[in-house]
C-alpha positions in Angstrom: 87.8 132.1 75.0 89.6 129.2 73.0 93.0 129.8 71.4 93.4 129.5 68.2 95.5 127.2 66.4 99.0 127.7 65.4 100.2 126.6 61.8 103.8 126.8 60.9 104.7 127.5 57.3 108.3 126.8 56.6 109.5 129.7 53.6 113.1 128.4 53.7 115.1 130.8 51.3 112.1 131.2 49.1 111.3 134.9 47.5 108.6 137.0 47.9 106.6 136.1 45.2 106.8 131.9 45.7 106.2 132.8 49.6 103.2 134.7 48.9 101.9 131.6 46.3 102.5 129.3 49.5 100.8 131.6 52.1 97.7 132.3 50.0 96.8 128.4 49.6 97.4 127.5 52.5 95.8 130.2 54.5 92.5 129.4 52.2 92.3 126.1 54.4 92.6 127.4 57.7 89.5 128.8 59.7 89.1 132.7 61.0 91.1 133.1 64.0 93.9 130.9 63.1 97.8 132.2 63.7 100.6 131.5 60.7 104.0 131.6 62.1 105.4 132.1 58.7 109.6 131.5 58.6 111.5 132.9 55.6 115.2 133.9 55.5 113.8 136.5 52.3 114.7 139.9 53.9 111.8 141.5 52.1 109.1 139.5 53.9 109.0 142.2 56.7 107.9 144.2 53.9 105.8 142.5 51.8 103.7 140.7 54.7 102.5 143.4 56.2 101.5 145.4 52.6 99.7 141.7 51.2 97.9 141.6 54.3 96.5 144.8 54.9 95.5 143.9 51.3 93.6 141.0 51.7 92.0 141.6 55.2 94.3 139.6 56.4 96.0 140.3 60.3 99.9 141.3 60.4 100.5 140.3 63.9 104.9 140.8 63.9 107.9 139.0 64.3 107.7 136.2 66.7 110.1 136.4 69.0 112.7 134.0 69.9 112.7 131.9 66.7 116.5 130.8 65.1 114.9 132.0 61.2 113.2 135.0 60.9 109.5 134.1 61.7 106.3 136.6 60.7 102.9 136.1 62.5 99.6 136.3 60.6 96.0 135.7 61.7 93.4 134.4 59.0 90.6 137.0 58.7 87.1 134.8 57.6 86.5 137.3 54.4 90.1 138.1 52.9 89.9 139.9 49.8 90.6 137.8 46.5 94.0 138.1 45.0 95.0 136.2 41.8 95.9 132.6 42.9 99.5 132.6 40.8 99.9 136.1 41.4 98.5 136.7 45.1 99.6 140.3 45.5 97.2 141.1 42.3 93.4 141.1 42.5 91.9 138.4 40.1 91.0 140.0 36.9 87.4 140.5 35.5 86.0 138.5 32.5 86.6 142.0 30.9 90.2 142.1 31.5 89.9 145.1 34.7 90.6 144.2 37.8 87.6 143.9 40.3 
């Protein structure tokens, strides 16, 4: 079996919300099977990751271990659920206004 690829994603000081925008695009590009070491100094990201991942399909994989900022791990799932692209912790909304 053939590791995956790692992709760092630097979060800096970056809130929940803006970290979320970032993660969603950029995961998009990445093939199923791919790690994101995602660092973030936003003491809610051990929160939120985990919940916007089990959301999307996603993999929550941790904290990686032996990193100087906070660092969360995520594996790209090949079928994530759609989220709202400025809102990614929403589902996109329906033509009639509900969410699908």
């Amino acid at each position: 079996m053939v590791p995956h690829e790692v992709v760092v994603i630097e979060g800096g000081d970056l809130g929940c919300a803006r970290l979320l925008v970032l993660l969603r695009a950029r995961v998009a590009e990445l093939d199923e099977g791919t790690v994101v070491h995602l660092s973030t100094s936003d003491p809610v990201a051990p929160i939120d990751l985990p919940v916007w991942c089990r959301m999307t399909g996603h993999d929550y994989l941790g904290t990686v271990a032996g990193t100087d900022v906070p660092t969360y791990a995520v594996r790209v799932t090949a079928s994530p659920a759609p989220t709202d692209p400025t809102n990614p912790w929403r589902r996109p909304a329906t033509e009639h206004g509900r969410v699908s």
